[in-house]
C-alpha positions in Angstrom: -7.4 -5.0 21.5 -8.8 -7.0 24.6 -7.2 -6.9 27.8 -6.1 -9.6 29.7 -4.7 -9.8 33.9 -1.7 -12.5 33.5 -0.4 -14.5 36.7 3.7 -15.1 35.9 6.5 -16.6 37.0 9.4 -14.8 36.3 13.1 -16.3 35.6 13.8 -16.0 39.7 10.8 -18.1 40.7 8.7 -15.1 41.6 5.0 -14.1 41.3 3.9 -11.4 38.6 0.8 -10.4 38.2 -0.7 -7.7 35.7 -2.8 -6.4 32.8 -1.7 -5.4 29.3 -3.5 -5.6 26.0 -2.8 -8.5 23.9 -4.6 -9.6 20.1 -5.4 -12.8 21.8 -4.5 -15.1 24.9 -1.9 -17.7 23.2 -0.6 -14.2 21.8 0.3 -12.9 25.1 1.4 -16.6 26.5 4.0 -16.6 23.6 5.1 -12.9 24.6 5.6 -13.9 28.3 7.3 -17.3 27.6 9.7 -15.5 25.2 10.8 -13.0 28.1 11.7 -16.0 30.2 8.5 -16.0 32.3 6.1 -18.9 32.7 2.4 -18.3 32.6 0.3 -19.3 35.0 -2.9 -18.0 34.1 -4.2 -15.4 31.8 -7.8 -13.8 31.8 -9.5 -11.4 29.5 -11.0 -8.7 31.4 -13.5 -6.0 30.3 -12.4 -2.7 29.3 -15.4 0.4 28.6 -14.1 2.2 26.5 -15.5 5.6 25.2 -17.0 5.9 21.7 -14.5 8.1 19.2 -14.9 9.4 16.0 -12.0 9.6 15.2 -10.7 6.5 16.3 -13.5 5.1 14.3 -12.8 6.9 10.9 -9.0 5.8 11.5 -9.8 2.0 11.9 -12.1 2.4 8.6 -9.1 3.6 7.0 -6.6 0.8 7.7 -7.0 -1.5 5.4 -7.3 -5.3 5.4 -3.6 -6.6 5.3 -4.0 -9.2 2.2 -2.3 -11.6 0.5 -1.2 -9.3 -1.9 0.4 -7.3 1.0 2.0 -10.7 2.6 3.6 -11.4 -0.5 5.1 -8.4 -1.0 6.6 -8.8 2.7 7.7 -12.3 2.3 9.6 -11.3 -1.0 11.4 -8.4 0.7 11.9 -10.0 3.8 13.9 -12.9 1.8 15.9 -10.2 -0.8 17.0 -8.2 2.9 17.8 -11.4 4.8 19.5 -13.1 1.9 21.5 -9.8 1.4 22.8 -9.6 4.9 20.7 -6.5 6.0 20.4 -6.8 9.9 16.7 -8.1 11.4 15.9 -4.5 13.1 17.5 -2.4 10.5 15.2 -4.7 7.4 12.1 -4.3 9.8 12.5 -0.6 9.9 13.0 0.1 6.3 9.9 -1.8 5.8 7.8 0.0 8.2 8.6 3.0 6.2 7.8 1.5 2.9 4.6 -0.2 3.8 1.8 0.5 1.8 -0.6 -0.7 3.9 -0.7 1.3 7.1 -2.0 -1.8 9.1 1.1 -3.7 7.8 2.9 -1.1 9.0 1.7 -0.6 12.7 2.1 -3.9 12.9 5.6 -4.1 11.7 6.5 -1.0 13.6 5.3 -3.3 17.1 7.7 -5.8 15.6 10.6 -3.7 15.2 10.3 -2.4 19.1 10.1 -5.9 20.4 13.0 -6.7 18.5 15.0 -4.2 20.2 13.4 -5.2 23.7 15.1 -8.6 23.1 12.3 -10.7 21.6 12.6 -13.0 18.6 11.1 -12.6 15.4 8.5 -15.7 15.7 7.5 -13.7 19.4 6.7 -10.5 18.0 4.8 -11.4 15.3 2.8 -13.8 17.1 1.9 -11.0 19.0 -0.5 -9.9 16.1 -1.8 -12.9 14.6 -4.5 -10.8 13.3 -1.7 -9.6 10.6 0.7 -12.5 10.7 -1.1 -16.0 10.3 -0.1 -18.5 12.5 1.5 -20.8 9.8 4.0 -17.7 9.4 5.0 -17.5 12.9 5.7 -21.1 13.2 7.7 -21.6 10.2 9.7 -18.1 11.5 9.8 -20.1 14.5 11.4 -22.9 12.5 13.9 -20.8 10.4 15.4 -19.0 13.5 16.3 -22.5 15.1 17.5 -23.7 11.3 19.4 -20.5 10.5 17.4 -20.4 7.1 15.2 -17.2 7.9 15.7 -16.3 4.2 14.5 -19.9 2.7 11.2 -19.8 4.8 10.5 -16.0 3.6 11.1 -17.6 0.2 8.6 -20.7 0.9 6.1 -18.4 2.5 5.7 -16.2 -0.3 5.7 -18.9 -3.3 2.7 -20.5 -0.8 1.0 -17.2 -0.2 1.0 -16.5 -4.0 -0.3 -20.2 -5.0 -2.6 -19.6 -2.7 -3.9 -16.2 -4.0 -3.9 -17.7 -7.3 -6.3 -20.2 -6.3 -8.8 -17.7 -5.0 -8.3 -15.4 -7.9 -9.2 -18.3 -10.1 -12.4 -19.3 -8.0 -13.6 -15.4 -7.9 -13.4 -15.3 -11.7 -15.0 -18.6 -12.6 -17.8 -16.7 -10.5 -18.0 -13.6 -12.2 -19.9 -14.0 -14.8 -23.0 -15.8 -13.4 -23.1 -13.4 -10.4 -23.4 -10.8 -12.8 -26.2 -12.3 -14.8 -27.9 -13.0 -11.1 -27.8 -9.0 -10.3 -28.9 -8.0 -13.9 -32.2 -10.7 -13.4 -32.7 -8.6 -10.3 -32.1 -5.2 -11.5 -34.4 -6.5 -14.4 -37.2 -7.6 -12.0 -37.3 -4.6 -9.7 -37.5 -2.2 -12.7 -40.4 -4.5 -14.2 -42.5 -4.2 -11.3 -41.5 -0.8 -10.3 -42.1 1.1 -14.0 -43.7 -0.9 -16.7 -46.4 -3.3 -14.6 -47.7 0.3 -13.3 -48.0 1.6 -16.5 -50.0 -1.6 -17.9 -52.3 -1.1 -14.7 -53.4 1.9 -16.0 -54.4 0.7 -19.1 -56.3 -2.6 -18.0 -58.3 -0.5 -15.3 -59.5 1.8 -18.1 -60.9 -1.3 -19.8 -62.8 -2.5 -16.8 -62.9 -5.9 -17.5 -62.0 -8.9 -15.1 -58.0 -9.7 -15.1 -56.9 -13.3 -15.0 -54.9 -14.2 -12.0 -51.2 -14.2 -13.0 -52.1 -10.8 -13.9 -54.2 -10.0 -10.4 -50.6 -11.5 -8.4 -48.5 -9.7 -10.6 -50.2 -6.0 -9.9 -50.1 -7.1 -6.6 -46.3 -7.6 -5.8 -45.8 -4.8 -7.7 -48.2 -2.4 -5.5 -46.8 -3.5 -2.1 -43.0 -2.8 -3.7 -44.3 0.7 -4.4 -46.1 1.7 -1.3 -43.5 -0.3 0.8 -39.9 0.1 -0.9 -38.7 1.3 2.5 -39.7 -1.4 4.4 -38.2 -4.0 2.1 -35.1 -2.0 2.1 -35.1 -1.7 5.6 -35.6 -5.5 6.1 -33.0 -6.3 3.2 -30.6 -4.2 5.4 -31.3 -5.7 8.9 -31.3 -9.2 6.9 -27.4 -8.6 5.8 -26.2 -7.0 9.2 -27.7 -9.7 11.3 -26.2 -12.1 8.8 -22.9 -10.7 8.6 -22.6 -10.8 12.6 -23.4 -13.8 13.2 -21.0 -15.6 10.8 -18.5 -13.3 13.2 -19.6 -15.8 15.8 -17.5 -19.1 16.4 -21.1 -20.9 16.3 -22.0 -19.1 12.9 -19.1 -19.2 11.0 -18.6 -23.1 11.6 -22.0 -23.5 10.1 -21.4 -21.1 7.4 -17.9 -23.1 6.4 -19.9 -26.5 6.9 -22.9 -25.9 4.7 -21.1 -23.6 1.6 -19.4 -27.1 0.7 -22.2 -28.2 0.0 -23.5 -25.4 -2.6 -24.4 -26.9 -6.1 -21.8 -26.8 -8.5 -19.8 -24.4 -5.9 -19.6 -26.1 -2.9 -17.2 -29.1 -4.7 -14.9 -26.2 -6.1 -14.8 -24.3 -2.5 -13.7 -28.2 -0.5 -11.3 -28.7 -3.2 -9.4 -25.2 -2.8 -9.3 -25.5 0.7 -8.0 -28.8 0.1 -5.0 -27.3 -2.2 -4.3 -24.9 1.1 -4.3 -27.8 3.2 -2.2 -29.9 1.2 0.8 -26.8 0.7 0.3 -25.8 4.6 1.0 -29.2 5.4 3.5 -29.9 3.1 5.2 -26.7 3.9 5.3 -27.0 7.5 6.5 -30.9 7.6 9.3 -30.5 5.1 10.5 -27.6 7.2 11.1 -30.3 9.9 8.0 -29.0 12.5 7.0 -31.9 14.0 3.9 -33.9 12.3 1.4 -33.4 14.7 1.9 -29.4 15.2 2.1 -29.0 11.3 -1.5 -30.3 11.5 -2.4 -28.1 14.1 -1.2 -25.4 12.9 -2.6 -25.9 9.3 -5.7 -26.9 10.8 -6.2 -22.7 11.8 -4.5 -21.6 8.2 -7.1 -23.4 5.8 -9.2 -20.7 6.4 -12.5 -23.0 7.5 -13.5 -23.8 10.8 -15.4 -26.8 9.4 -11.9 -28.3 7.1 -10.0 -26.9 10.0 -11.8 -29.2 12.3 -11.8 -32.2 10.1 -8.1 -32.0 10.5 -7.8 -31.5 14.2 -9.4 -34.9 14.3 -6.9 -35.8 11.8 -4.3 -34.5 14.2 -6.1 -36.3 17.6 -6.0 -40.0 15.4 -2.0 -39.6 15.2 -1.6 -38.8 18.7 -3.9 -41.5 19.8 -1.5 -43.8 17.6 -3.4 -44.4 14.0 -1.7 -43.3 10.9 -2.0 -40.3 8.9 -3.9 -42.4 6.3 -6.1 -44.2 8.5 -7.3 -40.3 10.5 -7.4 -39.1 6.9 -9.8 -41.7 5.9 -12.2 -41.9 8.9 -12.7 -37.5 7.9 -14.7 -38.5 5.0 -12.7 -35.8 2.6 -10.5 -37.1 0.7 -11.2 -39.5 -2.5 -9.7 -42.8 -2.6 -6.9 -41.9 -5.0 -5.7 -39.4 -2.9 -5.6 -41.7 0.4 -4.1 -44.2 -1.9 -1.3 -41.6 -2.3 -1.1 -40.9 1.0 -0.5 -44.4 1.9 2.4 -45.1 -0.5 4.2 -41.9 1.1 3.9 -43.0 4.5 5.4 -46.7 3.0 7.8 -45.6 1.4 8.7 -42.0 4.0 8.1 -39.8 1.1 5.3 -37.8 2.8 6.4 -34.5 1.4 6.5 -35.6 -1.8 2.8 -37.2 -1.8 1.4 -34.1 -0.2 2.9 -32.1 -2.8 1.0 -34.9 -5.4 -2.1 -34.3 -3.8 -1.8 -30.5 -3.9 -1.1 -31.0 -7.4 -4.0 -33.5 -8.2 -6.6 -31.0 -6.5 -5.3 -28.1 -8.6 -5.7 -30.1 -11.4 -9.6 -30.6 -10.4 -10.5 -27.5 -9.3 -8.7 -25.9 -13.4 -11.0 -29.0 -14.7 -14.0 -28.0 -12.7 -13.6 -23.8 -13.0 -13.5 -24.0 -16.8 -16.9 -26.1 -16.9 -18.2 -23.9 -14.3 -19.9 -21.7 -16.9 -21.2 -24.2 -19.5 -23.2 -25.7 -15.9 -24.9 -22.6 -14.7 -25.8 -21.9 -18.4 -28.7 -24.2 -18.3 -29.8 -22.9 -14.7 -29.7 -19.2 -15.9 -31.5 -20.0 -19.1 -34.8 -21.8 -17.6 -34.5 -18.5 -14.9 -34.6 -16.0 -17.4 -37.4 -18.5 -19.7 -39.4 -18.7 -16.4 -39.2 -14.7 -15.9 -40.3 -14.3 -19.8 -43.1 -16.7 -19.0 -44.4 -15.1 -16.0 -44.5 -11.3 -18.2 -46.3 -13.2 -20.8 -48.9 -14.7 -18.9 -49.4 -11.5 -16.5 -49.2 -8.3 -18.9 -49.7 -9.9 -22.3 -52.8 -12.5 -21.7 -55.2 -9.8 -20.2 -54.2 -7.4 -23.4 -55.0 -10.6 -25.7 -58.2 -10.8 -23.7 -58.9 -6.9 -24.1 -58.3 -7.1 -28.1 -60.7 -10.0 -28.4 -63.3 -7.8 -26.8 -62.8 -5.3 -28.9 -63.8 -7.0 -32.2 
């Protein structure tokens, strides 16, 4: 974790200053502010630290906490504090039950700051890296309701439409990402094995080879004598890649242009829409004030470029427009669906309408996943036609040239 030098006030008026480790700096603001201090400033300083082994093999072993591990949580969270079972004494049983040893650490951290006096919504903003943000808040919200169990009951059924979304996307996508990686796999094992073998034959004959044939000898030549190079490349392509979508610049631009993917990129805006529309919906009928529901939806929809897009939604209703009116000038939503939103701001049935529009982009995205397949169809048919054409006109013309020779 990074580590930060704070400047405080405490509760007496006095000056604190000092460093600790925090998962990020609104992370350590809402520690200090829940232990009565005010911030004044907070800076990330630069720790070296020493290169371990084992520390590194450890991390690889902690895995991701998922939704699948959320949901879980969420459920037990609302069975213990539905049954009674006191906060630290829940927390604790959990730690020991975790499956996920990342859960667990975390939980762990959560159990000791609840015994040092901090709320629930404090320490688990503490690690937003396991606890979303939208989970914190509406903690946040059931502490000052008294209906800690009812938001633990929300959260899951959200986490779980949510994961049912996904799940629905991932397969729609299975089966053409499959036929993709056997074309390759088919390809590489052309040009590695059987073009070689024809080379052989058609340098026996001696006789002049017709250019599809001449390229295709070629590619398959430099793929021999240079395999490690393109595997080297191939490598240093996905690494490079990979980091820079970890970059704030990179993963904007990533989130921006995948909605824009052919037949995917539609699919992809209109899930992110779903999450938008629960978030939202979520967070405002829990009674969290309109423009901090945006806000804090805005970094749960999972896309800097959507996340944005709402932001400005959330800067129009500050400034004084209406929710429909910052909706429309985003450009994302389809007329019906502002439509919607317009009647529920008439008629103060927001909740409901957002829960409408959640509904209507589920309803799309089903529509849209089932005819998924029957689209790429076509794509992968002319591929493979195209591949079939170029064998033919590489391997097969010079042997139809060769047996004309003969007679």
């Amino acid at each position: 974790m990074p580590h930060y030098r704070y400047k405080v006030r405490d509760a007496d008026g006095n000056l604190v200053e000092g460093v600790t480790e925090a998962f990020s700096a609104e992370a350590l603001a809402g520690q200090l502010q829940s232990s009565q201090a005010i911030p004044i400033s907070i800076v990330e300083t630069k720790q070296k630290q020493a290169f371990s082994l084992a520390g590194y093999l450890r991390a690889r072993r902690k895995g991701k906490v998922g939704l699948d591990d959320l949901i879980l949580f969420c459920r037990q969270m609302y069975t213990l504090s539905s049954s009674g079972v006191p906060l630290i004494r829940a927390i604790r049983g959990l730690v020991e039950t975790a499956r996920n040893p990342t859960l667990g650490e975390a939980l762990g951290q959560v159990a000791e700051d609840l015994e040092g006096g901090m709320e629930l919504s404090g320490a688990f903003s503490r690690n937003t890296r396991v606890f979303p943000p939208l989970l914190c808040r509406m903690v946040q919200v059931g502490e000052a309701t008294g209906k800690l169990d009812d938001v633990f009951k929300q959260l899951a059924a959200y986490f779980e439409r949510e994961k049912e979304t996904i799940n629905r996307v991932k397969a729609a996508l299975r089966y053409p990402t499959f036929v993709i990686v056997a074309i390759v796999c088919a390809v590489l094992f052309i040009s590695l094995f059987v073009i070689p073998a024809f080379q052989k034959v058609f340098a026996s004959a001696g006789a002049e080879l017709p250019l599809p044939t001449r390229i295709l000898l070629g590619l398959s030549a430099f793929m021999l004598n240079y395999w490690y190079v393109l595997a080297l490349v191939a490598m240093a392509v996905v690494i490079l890649v990979r980091q820079w979508v970890k970059t704030e610049k990179g993963r904007y631009t990533w989130d921006r242009y995948k909605l824009k993917i052919p037949l995917v990129g539609d699919i992809i805006l209109r899930s992110t829409l779903v999450r938008f529309s629960r978030g939202f919906n979520m967070s405002y009928t829990a009674g969290i004030p309109l423009s901090q529901a945006l806000g804090f939806t805005a970094r749960a929809v999972n896309n800097s470029y959507v996340g944005e897009k709402i932001e400005a939604i959330r800067t129009g209703i500050e400034r004084g427009d209406t929710l429909t009116r910052s909706a429309t000038q985003t450009g994302m939503f389809t007329p019906l669906v502002l439509q919607m939103l317009a009647v529920g701001e008439e008629s103060g049935s927001v909740d409901t309408m957002l829960e409408d529009v959640a509904d209507f982009y589920e309803r799309e995205v089903d529509y849209d996943l089932k005819n998924l397949s029957s689209a790429i169809e076509p794509i992968l048919i002319v591929i493979i036609g195209g591949m079939v054409l170029v064998l033919a006109l590489g391997v097969f013309l010079p042997m139809w040239n060769l047996a004309s020779i003969a007679r």
